[in-house]
N, C-alpha and C positions, 0 to 999 in steps of 0.2 A: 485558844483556837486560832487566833490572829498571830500570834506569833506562831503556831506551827506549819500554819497556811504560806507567812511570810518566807521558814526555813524554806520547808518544800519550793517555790518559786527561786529562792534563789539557788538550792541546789539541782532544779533543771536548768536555768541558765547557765550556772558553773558545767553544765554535764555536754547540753550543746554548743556551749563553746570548744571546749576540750575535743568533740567529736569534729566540730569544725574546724581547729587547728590541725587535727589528724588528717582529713580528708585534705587541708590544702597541703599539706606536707609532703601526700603521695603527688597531687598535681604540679608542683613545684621540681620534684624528685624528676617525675615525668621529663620535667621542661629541660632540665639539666642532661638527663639523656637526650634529648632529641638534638641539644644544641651539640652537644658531644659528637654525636653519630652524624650529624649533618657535616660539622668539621674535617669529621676523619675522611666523608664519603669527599671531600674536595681532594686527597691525593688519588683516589681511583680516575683522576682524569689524566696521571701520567699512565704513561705506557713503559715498558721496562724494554731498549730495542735490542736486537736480537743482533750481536756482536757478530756471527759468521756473516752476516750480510751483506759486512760494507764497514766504515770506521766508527768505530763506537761514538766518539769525539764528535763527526758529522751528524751522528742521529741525535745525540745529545743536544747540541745547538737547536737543531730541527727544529726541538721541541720547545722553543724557549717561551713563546707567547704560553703555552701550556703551564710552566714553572711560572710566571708573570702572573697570568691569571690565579693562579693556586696563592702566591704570598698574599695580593691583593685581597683576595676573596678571603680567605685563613684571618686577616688583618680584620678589616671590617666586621666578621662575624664573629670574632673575640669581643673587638671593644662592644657589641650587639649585645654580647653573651655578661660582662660587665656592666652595660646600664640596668638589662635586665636584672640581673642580679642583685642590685643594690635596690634597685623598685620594688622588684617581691620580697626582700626583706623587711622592707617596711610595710608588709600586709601583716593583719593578724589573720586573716580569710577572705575567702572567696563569696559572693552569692552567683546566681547563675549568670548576669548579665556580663560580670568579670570574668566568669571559668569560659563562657563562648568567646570573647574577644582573646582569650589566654591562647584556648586552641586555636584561632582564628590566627594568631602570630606564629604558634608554633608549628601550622602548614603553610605558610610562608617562609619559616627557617626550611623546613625540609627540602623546598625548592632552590633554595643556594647552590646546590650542587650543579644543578643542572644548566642553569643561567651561566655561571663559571663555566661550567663548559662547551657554552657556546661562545664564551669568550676568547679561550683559550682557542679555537680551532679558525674562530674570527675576528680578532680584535682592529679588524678596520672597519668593517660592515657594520651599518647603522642597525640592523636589526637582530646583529648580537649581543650588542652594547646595553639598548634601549631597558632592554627587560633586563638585565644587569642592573642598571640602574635603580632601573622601576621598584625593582623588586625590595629594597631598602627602604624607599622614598614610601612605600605600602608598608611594610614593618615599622617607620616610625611612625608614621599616623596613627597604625593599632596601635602600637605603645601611647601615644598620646589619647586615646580615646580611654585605654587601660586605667593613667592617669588620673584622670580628668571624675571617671564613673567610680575611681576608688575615695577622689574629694567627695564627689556627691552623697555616695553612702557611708562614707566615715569607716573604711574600709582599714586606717594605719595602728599600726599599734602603738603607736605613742599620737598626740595630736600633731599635726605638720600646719604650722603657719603659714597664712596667705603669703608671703615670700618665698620659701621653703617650696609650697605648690606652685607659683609664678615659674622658679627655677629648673624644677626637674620636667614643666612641658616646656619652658625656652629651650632647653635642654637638648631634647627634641626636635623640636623646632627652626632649631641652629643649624642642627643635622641637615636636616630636609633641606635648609635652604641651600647649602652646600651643592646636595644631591641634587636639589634641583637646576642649579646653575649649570651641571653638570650634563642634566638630562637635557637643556636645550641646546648646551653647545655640540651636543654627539647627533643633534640631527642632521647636523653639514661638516663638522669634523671629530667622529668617533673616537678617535685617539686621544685626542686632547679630553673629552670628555674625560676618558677616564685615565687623564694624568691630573686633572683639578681631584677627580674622587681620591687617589691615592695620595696628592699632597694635603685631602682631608682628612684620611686616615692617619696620617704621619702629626700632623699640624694638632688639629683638633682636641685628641688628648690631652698635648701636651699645655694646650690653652686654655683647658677647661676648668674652670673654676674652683677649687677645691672648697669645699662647703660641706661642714660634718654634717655629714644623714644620720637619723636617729635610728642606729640598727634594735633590733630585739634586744633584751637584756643591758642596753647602755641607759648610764642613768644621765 
């Protein structure tokens, strides 16, 4: 009877985890679309100008803060779309405290688009910079808080060493500091702000530590 009791237990544990994997699989799916569609929605800030009007070549120029903000912003929320990526890889699931901070980042992506383009239309104006900014410096924190509540409930599928978890919130954290150097010098010179963010984007990657993450399925 003990040992049938024992089967039964561990084949509802094998059965809710399996539906947990499932369930995070679609929210994960989720998140890749939205980063997707949030992406694509940053070229709806160019405008296509209307060649009988005047010289193509002229309108083109026009528009260059618009092209500038779009590389910029496409830049950032790739490498965004990459850390993320590598984090929920190493989830085995979700509980609900992680699935709200999940959607919590990913209406945050959704608004890149919009921020961008008020970049685009104002990239000397403090007050379209700001939230430009802001708006990253508030997606890493969520990320870091994702983090942080996925150490606490043992949330990885393989274990992640105290190192390993130090790493991917410095990680983070690096970011931010970045972004936030950024955010204070656009209070008196916008531009420059977001010429530190962009030689963040550039720079950043390329300095970032390469450190094997233990994806699913690696032994």
């Amino acid at each position: 009877m003990e040992s049938q009791g024992n089967d039964t237990n561990n084949a509802i544990g094998e059965h809710s985890l399996q539906w947990r994997d499932m369930d995070f699989s679609s929210i994960k799916g989720l998140g890749d679309k939205v980063f997707a569609f949030a992406m694509t929605l940053l070229a709806y800030n160019l405008v296509i100008p209307d060649a009988t009007s005047g010289d193509l070549a002229e309108a083109l120029v026009a528009q260059t803060p618009q092209f500038l903000a779009f590389i910029l912003s496409f830049a950032i929320a790739a490498h965004v779309w990459w850390q993320h990526h590598k984090l929920t890889s190493m989830f085995q699931g979700m509980e609900p405290v992680m699935v709200a901070l999940y959607f919590l980042l990913l209406a945050a992506v959704v608004l890149v688009p919009f921020t961008a383009a008020l970049v685009g239309r104002a990239p000397y104006v403090r007050a379209a910079v700001l939230p430009f900014i802001g708006l990253f410096i508030v997606i890493n924190c969520i990320a870091i808080l994702l983090t942080i509540r996925a150490q606490h409930v043992g949330a990885w599928r393989t274990p992640v060493s105290t190192g390993l978890f130090y790493w991917l919130v410095f990680n983070f954290v690096g970011g931010n500091v970045v972004l936030g150097a950024a955010f204070v010098v656009s209070l008196w010179y916008p531009t420059s702000g977001l010429l530190i963010v962009a030689i963040g984007a550039v720079v950043g990657p390329l300095l970032a530590p390469r450190v094997h993450i233990p994806y699913a399925g690696t032994e």
